[in-house]
C-alpha distance (Angstrom), angle and dihedral (degrees) to the residues before:
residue distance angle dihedral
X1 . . .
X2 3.41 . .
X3 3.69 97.1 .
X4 4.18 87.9 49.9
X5 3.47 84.1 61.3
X6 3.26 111.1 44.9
X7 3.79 82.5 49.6
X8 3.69 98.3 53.6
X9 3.53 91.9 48.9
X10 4.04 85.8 40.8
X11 3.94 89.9 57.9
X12 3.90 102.0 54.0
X13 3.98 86.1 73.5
X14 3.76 103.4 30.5
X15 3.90 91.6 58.0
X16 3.57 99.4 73.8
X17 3.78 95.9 45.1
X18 3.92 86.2 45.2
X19 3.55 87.4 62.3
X20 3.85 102.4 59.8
X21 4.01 87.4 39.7
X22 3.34 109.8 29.4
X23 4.22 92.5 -171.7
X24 4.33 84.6 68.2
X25 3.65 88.1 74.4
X26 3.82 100.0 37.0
X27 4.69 78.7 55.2
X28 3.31 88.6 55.8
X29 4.14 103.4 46.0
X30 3.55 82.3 45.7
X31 3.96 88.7 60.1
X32 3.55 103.5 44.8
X33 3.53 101.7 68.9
X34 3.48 90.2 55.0
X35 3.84 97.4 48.4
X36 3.91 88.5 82.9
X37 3.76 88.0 62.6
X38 3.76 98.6 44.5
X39 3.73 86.2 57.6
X40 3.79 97.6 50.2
X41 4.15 81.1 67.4
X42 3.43 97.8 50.7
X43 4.02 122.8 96.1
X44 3.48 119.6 -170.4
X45 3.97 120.7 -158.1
X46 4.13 109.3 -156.0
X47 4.12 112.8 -125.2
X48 3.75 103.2 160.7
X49 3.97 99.0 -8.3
X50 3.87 100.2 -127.9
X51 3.89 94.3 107.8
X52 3.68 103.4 37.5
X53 3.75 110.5 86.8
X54 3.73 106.5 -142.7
X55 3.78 111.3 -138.9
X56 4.19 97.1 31.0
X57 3.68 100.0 40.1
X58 3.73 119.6 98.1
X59 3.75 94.4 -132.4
X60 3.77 101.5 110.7
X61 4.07 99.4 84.7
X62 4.12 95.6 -37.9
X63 3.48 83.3 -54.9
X64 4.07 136.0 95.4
X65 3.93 115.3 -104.1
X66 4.16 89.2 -133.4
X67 4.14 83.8 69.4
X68 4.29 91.7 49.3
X69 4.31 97.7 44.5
X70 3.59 93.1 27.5
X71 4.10 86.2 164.7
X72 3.56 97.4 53.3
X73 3.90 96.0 46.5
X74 4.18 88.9 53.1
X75 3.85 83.7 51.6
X76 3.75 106.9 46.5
X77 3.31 122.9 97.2
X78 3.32 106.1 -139.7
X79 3.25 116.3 37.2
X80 4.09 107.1 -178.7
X81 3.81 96.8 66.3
X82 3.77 124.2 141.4
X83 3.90 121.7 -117.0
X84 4.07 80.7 -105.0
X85 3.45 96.3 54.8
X86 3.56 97.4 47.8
X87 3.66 90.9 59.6
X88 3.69 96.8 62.1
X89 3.78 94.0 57.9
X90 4.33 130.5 66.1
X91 3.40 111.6 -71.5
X92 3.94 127.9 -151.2
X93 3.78 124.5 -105.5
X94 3.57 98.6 -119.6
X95 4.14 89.1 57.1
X96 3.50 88.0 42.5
X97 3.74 96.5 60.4
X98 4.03 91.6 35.6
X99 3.95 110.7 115.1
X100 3.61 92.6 -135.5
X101 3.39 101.1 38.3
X102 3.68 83.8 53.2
X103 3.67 106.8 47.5
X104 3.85 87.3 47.9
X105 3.56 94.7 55.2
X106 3.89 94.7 52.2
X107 3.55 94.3 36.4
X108 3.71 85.5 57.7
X109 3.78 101.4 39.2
X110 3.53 88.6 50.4
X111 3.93 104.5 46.9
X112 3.69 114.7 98.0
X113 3.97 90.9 -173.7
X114 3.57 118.2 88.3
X115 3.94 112.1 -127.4
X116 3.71 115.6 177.1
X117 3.89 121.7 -133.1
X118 3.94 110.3 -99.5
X119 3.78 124.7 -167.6
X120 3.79 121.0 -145.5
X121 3.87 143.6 -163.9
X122 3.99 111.9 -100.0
X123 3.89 92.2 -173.7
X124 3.95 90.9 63.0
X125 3.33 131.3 52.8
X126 3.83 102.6 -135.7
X127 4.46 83.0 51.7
X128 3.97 89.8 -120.5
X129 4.20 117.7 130.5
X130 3.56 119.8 -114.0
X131 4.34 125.2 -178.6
X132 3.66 78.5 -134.3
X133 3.97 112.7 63.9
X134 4.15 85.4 32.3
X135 3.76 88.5 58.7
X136 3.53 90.4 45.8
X137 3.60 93.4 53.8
X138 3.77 92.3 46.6
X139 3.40 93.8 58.4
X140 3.79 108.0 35.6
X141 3.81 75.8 57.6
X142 4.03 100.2 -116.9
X143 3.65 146.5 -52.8
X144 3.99 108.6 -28.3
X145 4.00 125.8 -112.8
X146 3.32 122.4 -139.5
X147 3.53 90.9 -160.9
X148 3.37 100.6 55.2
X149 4.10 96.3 56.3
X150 4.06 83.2 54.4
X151 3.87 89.6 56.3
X152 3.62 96.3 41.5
X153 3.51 93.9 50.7
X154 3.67 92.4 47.7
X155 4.22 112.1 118.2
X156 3.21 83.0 -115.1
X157 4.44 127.0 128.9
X158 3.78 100.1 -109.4
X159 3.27 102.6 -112.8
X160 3.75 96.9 66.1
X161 3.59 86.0 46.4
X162 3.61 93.5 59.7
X163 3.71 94.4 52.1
X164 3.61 93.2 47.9
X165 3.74 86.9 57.3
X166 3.83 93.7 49.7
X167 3.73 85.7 40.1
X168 3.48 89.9 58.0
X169 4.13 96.4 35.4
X170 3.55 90.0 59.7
X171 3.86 100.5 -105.8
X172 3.38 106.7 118.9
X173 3.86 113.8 94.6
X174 3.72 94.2 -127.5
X175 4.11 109.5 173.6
X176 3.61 92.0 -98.3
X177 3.23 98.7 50.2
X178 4.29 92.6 51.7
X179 4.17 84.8 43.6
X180 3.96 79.4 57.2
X181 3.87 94.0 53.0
X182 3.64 85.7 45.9
């Protein structure tokens, strides 16, 4: 959603330029599809909260907040709201009582010193991008699951191992999950 955005917006003044060099554009659609990816290794640490989108941001544990409250994310209503933002409005009892969540939220309603929101590097350990460990990630196709080796390697047929996998992923449109979506 995010990405559809960005590349809407991204388009408007790319056009014109794509039109006198036609291999501009073909950069940039080469890109996009890739931006998803470059995200995934990207972990944000909240400061202040105005930078730090709230449900696509990887700050909750390395990981983005939309994957741990799945049902609230399908039922908010606006979706692209900073961590900031998302403090001023109700917030669910399962966040509420969430020890991250929590110790966040004070920490930030009680700091009086304004620290800005940084992103960092998950692939390296001192947080700063390299072309190197991104290409590596591209092409040893992402982060590994150790889940997923355990259900491949199941004496199982494949087929039932591949819905157990998508079971397990979240893929399967189980009637919860389409109440969720609404």
């Amino acid at each position: 959603m995010v990405v559809e955005n960005f590349k809407g917006r991204f388009l408007v003044w790319v056009q014109p330029l794509a039109a006198s060099q036609p291999s501009v554009l073909l950069f940039w659609q080469g890109l996009f599809p890739s931006l998803e990816a470059f995200k995934v290794c990207l972990r944000s640490l909240v400061g202040d909260g105005n930078s730090t989108l709230f449900w696509f941001n990887n700050w909750y544990d390395g990981q983005a907040p939309k994957h741990q409250w799945r049902y609230d994310f399908f039922s908010t209503t606006f979706p692209l709201v900073t961590f900031r933002e998302f403090l001023v409005g109700p917030i669910s009892n399962e966040m509420r009582h969430d020890l991250t969540m929590a110790d966040l939220t004070s920490r930030f309603n009680s700091s009086s010193r304004i620290v800005l929101d940084q992103k960092s590097w998950k692939l390296i350990a001192d947080g700063v991008f390299n072309v190197h460990s991104f290409y590596r990630f591209l092409i040893d196709r992402g982060l590994r699951c150790s889940v997923t080796l355990v259900i491949i390697r199941c004496p199982v047929p494949r087929k039932i191992a591949s819905f157990s996998w998508l079971a397990w992923d979240y893929k399967i449109l189980t009637l919860d999950t389409l109440f969720a979506r609404g």
